[in-house]
C-alpha positions as CSV (number, residue, x, y, z in Angstrom):
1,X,4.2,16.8,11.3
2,X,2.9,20.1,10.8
3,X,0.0,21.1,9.2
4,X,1.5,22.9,6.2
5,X,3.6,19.8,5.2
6,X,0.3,17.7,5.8
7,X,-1.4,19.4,3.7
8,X,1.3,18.7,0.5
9,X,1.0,15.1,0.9
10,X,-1.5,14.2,-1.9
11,X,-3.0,11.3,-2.9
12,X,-3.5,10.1,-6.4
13,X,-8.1,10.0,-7.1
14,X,-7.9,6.2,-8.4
15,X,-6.6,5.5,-4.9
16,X,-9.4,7.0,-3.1
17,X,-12.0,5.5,-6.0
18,X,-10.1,2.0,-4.9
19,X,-11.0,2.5,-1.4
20,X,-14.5,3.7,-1.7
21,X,-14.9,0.9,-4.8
22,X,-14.3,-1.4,-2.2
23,X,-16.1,-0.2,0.4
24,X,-19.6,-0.5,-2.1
25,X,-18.2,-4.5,-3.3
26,X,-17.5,-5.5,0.4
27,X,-20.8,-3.4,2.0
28,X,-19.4,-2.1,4.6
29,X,-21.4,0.7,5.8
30,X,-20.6,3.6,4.2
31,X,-24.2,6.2,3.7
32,X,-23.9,9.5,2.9
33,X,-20.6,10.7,4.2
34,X,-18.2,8.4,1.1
35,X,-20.5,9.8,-1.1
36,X,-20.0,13.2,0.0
37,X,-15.7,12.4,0.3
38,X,-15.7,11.1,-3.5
39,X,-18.2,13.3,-5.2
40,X,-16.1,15.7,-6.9
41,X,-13.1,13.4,-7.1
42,X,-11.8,12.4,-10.1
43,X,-9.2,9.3,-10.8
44,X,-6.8,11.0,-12.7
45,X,-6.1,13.9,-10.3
46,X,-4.6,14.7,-6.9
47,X,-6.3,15.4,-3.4
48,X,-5.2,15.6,-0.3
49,X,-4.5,12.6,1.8
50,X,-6.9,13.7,4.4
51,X,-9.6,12.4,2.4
52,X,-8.1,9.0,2.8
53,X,-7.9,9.3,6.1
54,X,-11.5,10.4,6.2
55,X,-12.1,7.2,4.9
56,X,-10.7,5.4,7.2
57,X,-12.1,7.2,10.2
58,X,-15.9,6.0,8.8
59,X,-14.5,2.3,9.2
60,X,-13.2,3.3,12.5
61,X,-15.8,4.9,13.8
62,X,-18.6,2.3,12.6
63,X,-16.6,-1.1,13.5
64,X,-15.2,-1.9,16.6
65,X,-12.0,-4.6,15.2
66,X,-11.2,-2.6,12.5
67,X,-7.9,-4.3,12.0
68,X,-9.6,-7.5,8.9
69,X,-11.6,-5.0,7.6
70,X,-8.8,-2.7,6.1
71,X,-7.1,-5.2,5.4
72,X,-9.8,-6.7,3.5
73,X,-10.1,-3.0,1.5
74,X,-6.8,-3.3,1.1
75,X,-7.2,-6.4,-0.8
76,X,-10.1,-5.1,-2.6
77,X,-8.4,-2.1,-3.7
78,X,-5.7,-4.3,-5.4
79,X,-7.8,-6.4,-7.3
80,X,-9.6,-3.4,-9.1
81,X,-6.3,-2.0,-9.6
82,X,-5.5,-5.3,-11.2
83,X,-9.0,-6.0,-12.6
84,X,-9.9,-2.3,-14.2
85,X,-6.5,-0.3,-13.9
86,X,-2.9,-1.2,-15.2
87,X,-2.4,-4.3,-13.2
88,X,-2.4,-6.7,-15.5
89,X,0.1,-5.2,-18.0
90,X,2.9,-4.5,-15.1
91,X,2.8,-7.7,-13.5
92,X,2.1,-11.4,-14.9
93,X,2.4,-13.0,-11.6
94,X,2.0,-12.7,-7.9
95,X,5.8,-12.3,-7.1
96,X,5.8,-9.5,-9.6
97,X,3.6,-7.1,-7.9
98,X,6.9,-7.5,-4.9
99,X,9.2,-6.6,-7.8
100,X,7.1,-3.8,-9.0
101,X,7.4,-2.1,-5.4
102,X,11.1,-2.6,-5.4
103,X,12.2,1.5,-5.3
104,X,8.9,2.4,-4.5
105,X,7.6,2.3,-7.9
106,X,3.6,1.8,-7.4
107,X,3.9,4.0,-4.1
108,X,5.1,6.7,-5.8
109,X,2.4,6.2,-8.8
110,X,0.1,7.2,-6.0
111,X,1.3,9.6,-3.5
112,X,3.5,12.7,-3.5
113,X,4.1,14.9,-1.1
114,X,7.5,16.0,0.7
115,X,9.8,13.7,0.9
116,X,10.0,13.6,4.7
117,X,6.2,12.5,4.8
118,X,5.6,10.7,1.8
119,X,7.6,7.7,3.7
120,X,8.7,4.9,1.0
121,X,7.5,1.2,0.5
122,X,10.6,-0.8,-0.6
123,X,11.1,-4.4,-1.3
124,X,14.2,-5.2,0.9
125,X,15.0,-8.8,-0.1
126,X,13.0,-11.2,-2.7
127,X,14.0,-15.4,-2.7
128,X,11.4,-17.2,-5.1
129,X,12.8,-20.2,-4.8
130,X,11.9,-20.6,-0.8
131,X,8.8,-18.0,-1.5
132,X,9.9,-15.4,0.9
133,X,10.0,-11.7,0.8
134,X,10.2,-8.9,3.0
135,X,9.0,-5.2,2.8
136,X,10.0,-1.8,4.5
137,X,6.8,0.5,4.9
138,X,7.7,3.6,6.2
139,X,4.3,5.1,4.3
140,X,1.4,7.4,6.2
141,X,-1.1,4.5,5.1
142,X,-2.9,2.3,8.2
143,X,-0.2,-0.7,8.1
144,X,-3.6,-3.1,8.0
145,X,-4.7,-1.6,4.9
146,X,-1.2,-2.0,3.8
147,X,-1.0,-6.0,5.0
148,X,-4.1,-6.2,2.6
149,X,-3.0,-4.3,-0.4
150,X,0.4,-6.4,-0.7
151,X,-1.8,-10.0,-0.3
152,X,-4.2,-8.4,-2.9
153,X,-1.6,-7.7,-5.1
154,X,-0.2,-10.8,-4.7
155,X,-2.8,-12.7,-5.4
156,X,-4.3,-11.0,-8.4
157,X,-2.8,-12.6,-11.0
158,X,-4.2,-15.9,-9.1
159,X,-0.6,-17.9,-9.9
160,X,0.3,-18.0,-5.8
161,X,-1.9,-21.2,-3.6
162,X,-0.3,-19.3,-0.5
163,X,-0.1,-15.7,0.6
164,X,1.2,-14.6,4.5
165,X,2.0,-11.5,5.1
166,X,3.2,-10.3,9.3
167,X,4.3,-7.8,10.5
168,X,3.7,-8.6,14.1
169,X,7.4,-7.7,15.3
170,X,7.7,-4.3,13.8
171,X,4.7,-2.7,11.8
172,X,7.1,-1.0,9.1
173,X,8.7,-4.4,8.3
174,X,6.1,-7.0,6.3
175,X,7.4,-10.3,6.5
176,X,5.9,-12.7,3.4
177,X,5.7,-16.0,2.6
178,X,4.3,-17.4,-0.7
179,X,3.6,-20.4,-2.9
């Protein structure tokens, strides 16, 4: 990707306030640097992805199995959203927040960008019944912070006793399974 399309790919601020919110309510280390990152952002305005990905490098750098931790943010940053954002008037129940990504809708509430690197997140099939769904990421996001922000929105609405989300044969393909 080059560096002029990378720098069009924008974020939307409530996204990176979800992330660092998370960061303070699971104390992860964090100091001075998330400060610095969030400072001057604001929740309804756009920055560049790059600040997200900031965000991730301080987990990288500071934890050496980064893999539950991101995934945990990603939970984290779903249950604010649900908690103190819109959640709780677009979806009712766990199953909905699957529907609510069908098309990419919540994706694209957040990120914009060119097409090409913006990537989608689409719900591919849906079977309430048996309690299975699967997802097609094809996002810039860390797939682990991904894992968690699908379980987090999931379980939000606290309906669902059972949430598993893989994606352990191909990262861009999240198999779930839910009760």
């Amino acid at each position: 990707m080059n560096n002029e399309k990378k720098e069009e790919l924008k974020v939307f601020g409530a996204t990176i306030h979800g992330f660092s919110r998370a960061y303070i309510n699971l104390e992860i280390i964090a100091g001075s640097k998330v400060k610095n990152l969030i400072s001057d952002v604001e929740v309804n305005e756009w920055y560049p992805f790059e600040i997200l990905r900031e965000l991730e490098g301080i987990v990288i750098k500071h934890y050496k199995s980064v893999e539950p931790i991101l995934e945990r943010i990603g939970m984290e940053m779903m249950l604010i959203w649900y908690k103190f954002g819109p959640g709780k008037e677009i979806i009712d129940e766990g199953a909905d927040f699957l529907s609510f990504q069908s098309g990419s809708q919540g994706y694209i509430s957040v990120v914009k960008g060119p097409e090409e690197i913006v990537g989608s997140f689409k719900l591919i099939k849906i079977d309430k019944d048996k309690g299975e769904a699967l997802i097609h990421s094809t996002t810039p996001f860390n797939k682990n912070l991904e894992r968690g922000i699908i379980i987090g929105g999931m379980s939000a609405p606290g309906d669902l006793n059972y949430i598993d989300v893989n994606n352990d044969k191909d990262e861009q393909y999240f198999e779930i399974k839910f009760h």
